[in-house]
C-alpha positions as CSV (number, residue, x, y, z in Angstrom):
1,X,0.0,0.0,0.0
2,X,1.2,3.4,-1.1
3,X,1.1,6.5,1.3
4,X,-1.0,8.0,-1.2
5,X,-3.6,5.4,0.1
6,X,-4.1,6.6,3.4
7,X,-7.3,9.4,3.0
8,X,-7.0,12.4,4.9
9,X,-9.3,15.7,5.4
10,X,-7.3,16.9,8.0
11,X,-4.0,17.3,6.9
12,X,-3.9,21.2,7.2
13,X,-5.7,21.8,10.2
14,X,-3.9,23.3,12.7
15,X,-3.6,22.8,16.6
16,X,-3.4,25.7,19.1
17,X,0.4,25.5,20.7
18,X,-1.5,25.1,24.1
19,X,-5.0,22.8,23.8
20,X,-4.8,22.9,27.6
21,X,-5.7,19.6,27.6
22,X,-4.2,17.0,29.9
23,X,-4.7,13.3,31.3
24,X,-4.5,13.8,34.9
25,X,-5.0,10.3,36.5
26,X,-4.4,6.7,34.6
27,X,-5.6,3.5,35.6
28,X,-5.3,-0.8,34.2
29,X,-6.5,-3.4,35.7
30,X,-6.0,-7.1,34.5
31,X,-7.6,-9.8,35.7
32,X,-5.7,-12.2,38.0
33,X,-5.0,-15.2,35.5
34,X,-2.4,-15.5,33.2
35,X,-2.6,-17.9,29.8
36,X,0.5,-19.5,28.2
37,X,1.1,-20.8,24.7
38,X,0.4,-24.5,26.5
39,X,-2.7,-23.3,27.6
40,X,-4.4,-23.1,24.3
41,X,-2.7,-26.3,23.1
42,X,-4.0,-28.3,26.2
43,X,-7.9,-26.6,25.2
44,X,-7.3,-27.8,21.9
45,X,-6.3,-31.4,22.8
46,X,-9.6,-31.8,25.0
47,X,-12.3,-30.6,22.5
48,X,-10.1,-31.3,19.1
49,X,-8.2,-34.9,19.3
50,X,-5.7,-36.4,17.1
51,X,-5.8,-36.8,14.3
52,X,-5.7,-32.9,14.1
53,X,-6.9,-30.7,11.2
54,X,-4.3,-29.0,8.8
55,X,-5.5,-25.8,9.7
56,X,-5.6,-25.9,13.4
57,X,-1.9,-27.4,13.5
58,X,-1.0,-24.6,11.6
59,X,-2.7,-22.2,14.1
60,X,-0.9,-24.4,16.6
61,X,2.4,-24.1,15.2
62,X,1.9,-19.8,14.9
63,X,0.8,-19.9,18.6
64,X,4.4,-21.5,19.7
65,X,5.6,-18.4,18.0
66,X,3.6,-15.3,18.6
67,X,6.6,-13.5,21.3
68,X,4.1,-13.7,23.9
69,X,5.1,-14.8,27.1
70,X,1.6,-14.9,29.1
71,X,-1.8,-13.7,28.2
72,X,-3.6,-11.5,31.0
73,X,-7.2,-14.1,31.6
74,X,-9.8,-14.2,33.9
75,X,-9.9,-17.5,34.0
76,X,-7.7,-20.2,33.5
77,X,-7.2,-23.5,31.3
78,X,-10.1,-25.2,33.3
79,X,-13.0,-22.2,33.2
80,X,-16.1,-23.7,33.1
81,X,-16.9,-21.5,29.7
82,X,-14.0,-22.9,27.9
83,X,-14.9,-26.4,28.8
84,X,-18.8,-26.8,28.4
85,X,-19.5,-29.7,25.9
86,X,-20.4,-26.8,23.6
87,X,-18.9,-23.2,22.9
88,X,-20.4,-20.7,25.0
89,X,-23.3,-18.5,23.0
90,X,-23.3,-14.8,23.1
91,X,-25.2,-14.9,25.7
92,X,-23.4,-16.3,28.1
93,X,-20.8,-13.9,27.4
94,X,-23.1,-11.4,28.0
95,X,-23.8,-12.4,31.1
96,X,-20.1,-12.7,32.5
97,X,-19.4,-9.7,30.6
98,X,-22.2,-7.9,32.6
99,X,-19.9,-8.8,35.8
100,X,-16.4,-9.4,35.4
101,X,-15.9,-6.5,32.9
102,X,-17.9,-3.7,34.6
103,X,-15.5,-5.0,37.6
104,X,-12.7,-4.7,36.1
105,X,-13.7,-1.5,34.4
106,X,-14.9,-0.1,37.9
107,X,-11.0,-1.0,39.0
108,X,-9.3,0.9,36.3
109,X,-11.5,3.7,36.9
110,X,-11.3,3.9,40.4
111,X,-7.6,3.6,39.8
112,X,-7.5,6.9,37.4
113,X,-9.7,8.8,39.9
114,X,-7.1,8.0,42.6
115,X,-4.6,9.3,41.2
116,X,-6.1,12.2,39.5
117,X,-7.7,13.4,43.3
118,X,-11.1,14.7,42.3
119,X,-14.0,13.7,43.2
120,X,-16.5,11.7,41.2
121,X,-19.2,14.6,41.3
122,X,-16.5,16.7,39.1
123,X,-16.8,14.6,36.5
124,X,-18.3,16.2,33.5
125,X,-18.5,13.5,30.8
126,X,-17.7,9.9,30.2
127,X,-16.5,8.3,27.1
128,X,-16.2,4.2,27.2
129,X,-15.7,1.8,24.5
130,X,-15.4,-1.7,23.6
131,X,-15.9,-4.3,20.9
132,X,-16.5,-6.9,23.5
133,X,-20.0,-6.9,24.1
134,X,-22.9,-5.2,22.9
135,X,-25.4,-5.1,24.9
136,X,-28.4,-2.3,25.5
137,X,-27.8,-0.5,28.0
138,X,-24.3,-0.6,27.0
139,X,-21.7,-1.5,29.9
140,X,-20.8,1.9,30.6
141,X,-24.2,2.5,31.8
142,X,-23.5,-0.3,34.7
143,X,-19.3,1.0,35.4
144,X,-20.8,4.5,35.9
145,X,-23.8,3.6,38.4
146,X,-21.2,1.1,40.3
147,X,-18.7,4.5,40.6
148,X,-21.6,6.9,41.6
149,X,-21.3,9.1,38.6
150,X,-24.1,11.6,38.6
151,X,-27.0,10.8,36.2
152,X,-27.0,14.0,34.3
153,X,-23.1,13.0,33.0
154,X,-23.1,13.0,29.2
155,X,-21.9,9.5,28.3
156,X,-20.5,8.3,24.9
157,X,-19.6,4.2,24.5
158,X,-18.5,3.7,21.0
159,X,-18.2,0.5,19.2
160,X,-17.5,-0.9,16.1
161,X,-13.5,0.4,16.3
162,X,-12.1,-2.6,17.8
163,X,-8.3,-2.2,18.6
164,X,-8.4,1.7,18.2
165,X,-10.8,2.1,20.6
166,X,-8.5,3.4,23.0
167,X,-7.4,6.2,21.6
168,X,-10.1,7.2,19.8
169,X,-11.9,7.3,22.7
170,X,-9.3,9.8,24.5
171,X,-9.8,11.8,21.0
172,X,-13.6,12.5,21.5
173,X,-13.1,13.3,25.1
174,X,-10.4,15.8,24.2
175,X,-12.5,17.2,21.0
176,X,-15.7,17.1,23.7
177,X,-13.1,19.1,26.3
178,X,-12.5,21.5,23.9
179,X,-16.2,22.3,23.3
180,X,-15.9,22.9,26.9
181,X,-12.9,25.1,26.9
182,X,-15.0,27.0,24.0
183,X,-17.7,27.6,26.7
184,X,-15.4,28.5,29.3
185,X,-16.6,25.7,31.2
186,X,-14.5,22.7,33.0
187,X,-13.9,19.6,31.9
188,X,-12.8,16.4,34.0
189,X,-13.7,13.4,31.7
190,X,-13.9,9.7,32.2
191,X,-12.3,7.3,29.6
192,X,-12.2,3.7,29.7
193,X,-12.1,1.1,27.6
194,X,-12.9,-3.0,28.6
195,X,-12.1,-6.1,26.7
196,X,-13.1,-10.3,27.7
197,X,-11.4,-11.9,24.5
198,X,-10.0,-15.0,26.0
199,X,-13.5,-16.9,26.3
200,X,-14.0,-17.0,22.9
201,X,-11.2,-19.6,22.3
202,X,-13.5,-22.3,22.1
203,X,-15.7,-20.6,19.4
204,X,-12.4,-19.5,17.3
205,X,-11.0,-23.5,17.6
206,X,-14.5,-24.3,16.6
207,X,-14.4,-22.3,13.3
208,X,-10.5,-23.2,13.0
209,X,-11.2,-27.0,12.8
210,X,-14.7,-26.8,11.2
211,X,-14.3,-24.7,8.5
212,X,-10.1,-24.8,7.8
213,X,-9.8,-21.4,8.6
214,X,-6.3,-19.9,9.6
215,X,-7.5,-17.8,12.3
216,X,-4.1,-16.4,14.5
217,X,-6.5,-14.2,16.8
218,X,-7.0,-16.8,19.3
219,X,-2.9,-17.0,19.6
220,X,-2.7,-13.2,20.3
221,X,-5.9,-11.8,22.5
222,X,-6.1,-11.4,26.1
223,X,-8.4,-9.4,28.6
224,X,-7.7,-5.7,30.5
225,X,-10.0,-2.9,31.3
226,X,-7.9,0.8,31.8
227,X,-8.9,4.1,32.1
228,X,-7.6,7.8,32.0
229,X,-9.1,11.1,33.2
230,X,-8.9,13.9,30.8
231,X,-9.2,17.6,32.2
232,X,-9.6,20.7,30.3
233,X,-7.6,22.8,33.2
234,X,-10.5,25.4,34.1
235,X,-10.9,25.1,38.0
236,X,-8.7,22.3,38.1
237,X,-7.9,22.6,42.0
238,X,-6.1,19.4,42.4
239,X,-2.5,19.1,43.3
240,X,-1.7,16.5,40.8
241,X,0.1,16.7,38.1
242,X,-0.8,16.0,34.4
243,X,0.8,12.7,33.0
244,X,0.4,13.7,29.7
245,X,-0.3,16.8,27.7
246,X,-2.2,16.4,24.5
247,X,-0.7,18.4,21.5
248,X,-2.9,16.7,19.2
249,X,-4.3,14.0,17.1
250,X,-5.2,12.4,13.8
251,X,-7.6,9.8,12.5
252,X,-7.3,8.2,8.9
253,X,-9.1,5.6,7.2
254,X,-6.8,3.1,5.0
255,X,-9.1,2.7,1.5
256,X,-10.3,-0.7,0.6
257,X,-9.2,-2.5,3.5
258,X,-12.7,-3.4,5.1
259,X,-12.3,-7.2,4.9
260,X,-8.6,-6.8,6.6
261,X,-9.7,-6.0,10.2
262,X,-12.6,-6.5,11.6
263,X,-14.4,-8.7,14.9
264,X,-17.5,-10.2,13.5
265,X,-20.9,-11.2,15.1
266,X,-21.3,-14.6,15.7
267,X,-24.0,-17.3,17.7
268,X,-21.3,-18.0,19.6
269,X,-19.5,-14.2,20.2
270,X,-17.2,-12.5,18.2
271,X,-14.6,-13.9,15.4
272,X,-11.6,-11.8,14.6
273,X,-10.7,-11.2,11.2
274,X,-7.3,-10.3,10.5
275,X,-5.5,-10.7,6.8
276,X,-2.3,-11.4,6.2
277,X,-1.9,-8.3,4.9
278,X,-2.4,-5.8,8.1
279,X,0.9,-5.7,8.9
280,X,2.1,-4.3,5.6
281,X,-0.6,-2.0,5.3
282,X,-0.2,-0.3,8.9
283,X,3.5,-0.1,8.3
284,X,2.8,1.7,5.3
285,X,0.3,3.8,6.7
286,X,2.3,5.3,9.9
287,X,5.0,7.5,7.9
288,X,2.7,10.0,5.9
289,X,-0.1,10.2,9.4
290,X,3.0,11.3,11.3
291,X,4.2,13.2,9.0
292,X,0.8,15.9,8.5
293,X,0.3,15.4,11.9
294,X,3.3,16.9,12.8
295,X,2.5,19.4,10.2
296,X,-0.5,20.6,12.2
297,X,1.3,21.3,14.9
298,X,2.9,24.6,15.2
299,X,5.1,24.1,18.5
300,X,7.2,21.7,16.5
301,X,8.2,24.3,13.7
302,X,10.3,26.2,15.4
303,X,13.0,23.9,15.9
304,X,16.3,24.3,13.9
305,X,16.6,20.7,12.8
306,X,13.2,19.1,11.6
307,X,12.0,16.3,14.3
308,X,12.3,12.8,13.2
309,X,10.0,9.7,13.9
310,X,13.5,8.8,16.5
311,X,13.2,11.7,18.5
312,X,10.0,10.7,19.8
313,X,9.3,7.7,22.4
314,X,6.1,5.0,20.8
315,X,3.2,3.7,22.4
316,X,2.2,1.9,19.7
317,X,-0.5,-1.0,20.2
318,X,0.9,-4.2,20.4
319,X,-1.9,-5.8,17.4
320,X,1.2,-8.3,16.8
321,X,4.9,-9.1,16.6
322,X,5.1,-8.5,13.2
323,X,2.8,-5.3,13.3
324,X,5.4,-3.7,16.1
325,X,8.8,-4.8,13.9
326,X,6.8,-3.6,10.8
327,X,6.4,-0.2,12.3
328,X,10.0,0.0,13.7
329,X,11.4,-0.8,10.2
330,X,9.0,2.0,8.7
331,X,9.8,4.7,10.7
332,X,13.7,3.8,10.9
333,X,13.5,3.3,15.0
334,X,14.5,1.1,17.7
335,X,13.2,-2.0,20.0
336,X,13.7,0.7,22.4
337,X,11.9,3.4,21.1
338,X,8.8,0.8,21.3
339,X,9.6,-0.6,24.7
340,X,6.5,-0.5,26.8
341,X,4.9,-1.6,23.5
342,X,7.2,-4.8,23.4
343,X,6.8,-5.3,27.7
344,X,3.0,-4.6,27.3
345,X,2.9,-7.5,24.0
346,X,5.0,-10.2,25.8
347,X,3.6,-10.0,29.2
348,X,-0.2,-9.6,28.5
349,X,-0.9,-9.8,25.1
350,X,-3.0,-7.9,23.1
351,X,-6.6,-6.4,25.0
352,X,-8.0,-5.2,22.1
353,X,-9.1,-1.6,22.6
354,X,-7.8,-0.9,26.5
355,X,-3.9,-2.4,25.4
356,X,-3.4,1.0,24.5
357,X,-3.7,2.7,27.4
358,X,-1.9,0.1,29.7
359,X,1.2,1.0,27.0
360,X,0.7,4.7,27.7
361,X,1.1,3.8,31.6
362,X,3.6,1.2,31.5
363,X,6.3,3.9,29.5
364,X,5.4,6.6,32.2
365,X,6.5,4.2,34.8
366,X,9.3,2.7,33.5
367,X,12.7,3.8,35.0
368,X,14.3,5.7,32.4
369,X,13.2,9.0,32.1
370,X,12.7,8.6,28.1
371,X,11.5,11.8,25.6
372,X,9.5,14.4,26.5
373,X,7.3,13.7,23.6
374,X,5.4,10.6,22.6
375,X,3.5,9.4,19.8
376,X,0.5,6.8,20.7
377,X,-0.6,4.7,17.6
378,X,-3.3,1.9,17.2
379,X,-5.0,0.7,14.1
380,X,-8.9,-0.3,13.9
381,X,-11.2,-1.8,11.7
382,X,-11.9,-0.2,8.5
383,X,-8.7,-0.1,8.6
384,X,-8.6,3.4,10.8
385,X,-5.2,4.8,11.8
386,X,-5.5,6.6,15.5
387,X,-2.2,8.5,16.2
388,X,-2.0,11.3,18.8
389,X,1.0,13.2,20.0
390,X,1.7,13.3,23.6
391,X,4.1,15.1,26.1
392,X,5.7,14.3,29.3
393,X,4.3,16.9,32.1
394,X,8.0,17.4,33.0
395,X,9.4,18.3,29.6
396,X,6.6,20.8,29.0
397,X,7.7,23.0,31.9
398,X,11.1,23.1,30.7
399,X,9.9,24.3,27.5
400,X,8.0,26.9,29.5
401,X,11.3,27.7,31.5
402,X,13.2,28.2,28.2
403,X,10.6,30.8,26.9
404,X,10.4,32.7,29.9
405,X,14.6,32.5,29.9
């Protein structure tokens, strides 16, 4: 895929040099349980004996292989959901999504409200996604009554954007912050994002064996729920302060790439699709997005040598080992450059829409001090490109220093 492929309508937009827009408390929360590439081999021997299908030694084979270490679970090899005669029908997931994620999603939360130091009653809007469940009233509905959000809160849950749910959920709370900015009103917003892949193993395996398919998602997907809280800075009377400054964002949709990416209904859940040729075509993709993104953004101009893709630390979702590598060629960049990406991918796997967020958290609290600014990446069905630019709290008061200097 050429650069020219990627469709944008906001190339020359601009962003203010100061949105004023910060997250100002983080929060993951995996589940206690942690899945190994045995794991899904020993599922596969119970339901699926020798003699074996082509396909699903193949997906066996890619599983020994993946660079995961351990999958984040909540439950392990001998769940009662994985090991009914049958797989477990949508709604049965609904029903243990209806607990165990809004618990886990309550966690996260509670976690980002820690640290940020407000109070619940502050909070203005909430913006929630995942791909799930789909349920009516949605699961944010549940997270927020558990939390004791006020009723009148504005809440958006999007679906339907799978992997780049994350960040485009932080994206509409900051364009919804703005709006507030606009009417000289605060802001304190509550993102959070929940995913329960792991129980549809038995349904993937099913499809796998039944129908020959080559289906690597059940080798990659785990379960997480995180959460950030976004302020706008008007009465923000907290002590904390910001992890991250926004600077700004971009969203892009890849033409002709619908069947590439996607997480289909099914009886019995959900049934990732993801093409062989996703790698490539994100790879591809992540040059020209950064590229007019850092055109629209003003603060970076200034410099006497152009920034580079290297000067910049990358949370960039873990979707798979080759998607990570693919990106790092691309953009001419190190393993380290990616490295909460890489500790995120080998330790917990990839959690769909929240994974994003638990990178964002994992590079602020890793011991090296790293680059004051940070580009977060995720790709979506459709195929959309998220990418948003992000800066270290401490690096932005230096800049401030050095202009007052």
């Amino acid at each position: 895929m050429s650069p020219s492929a990627v469709r944008s309508s906001t190339a020359n937009d601009l962003f203010k040099d100061d949105l004023k827009l910060s997250i100002v408390g983080l929060g993951v929360e995996y589940p206690p349980y942690r899945v190994g590439a045995q794991d899904l081999e020993t599922v596969a021997e119970r339901f699926y004996p020798h003699p074996q299908s082509t396909a699903l030694k193949k997906v066996l084979s890619i599983n020994r292989y993946t660079g995961i270490e351990t999958r984040a679970s909540v439950g392990n090899v001998d769940h009662p959901l994985v090991n009914s005669p049958d797989p477990p029908t949508i709604t049965e997931l609904n029903k243990f999504f209806r607990e165990h994620g809004v618990k886990l999603s309550v966690g996260a939360c509670q976690k980002a409200l820690k640290e940020w130091g407000g109070s619940v009653d502050e909070i203005t809007h909430v913006v929630s996604t995942t791909c799930t469940n789909s349920a009516n009233p949605g699961f944010d509905h549940f997270v927020t009554k558990e939390l004791g959000v006020r009723k009148g809160v504005e809440k958006t849950l999007l679906h339907g954007i799978g992997c780049s749910g994350g960040l485009a959920a932080i994206r509409t709370a900051a364009n919804l912050a703005l709006g507030m900015s606009y009417r000289k009103k605060p802001a304190k917003i509550l993102v959070f994002a929940c995913e329960i892949s792991t129980l549809l193993i038995r349904s993937e395996l099913d499809s796998i064996d039944k129908n020959q398919e080559v289906r690597i998602g059940v080798c990659l997907f785990s379960d997480c729920a995180s959460a950030v809280v976004i302020s706008n800075g008007i009465d923000d009377s907290h002590a904390s302060e910001p992890i991250y400054e926004l600077l700004g964002w971009k969203h892009e949709l890849l033409d002709d790439t619908e069947e590439d990416l996607g997480f289909d209904v099914d009886p019995m859940g959900w049934k990732v699709v993801l093409s062989p040729r996703v790698p490539a075509l994100a790879a591809a993709a992540v040059s020209p997005a950064f590229q007019d993104l850092i055109k629209s953004l003003p603060a970076f101009h200034t410099r006497d040598i152009p920034l580079t893709a290297a000067d910049f630390d990358w949370a960039l979702h873990p979707g798979g080992s080759t998607i990570i590598t693919g990106v790092e060629q691309a953009m001419n960049l190190t393993p380290e450059h990616l490295r909460a990406s890489y500790d995120v991918y080998i330790n917990y796997g990839n959690s769909s829409s929240a994974t994003i967020i638990s990178v964002m958290d994992k590079l602020r609290n890793m011991e090296d001090q790293g680059r004051e600014n940070i580009v977060a990446c995720a790709f979506g069905p459709g195929i959309i490109l998220e990418m948003m630019i992000l800066q270290r709290r401490t690096a932005l008061g230096n800049l401030l220093a050095e202009d007052l200097d």
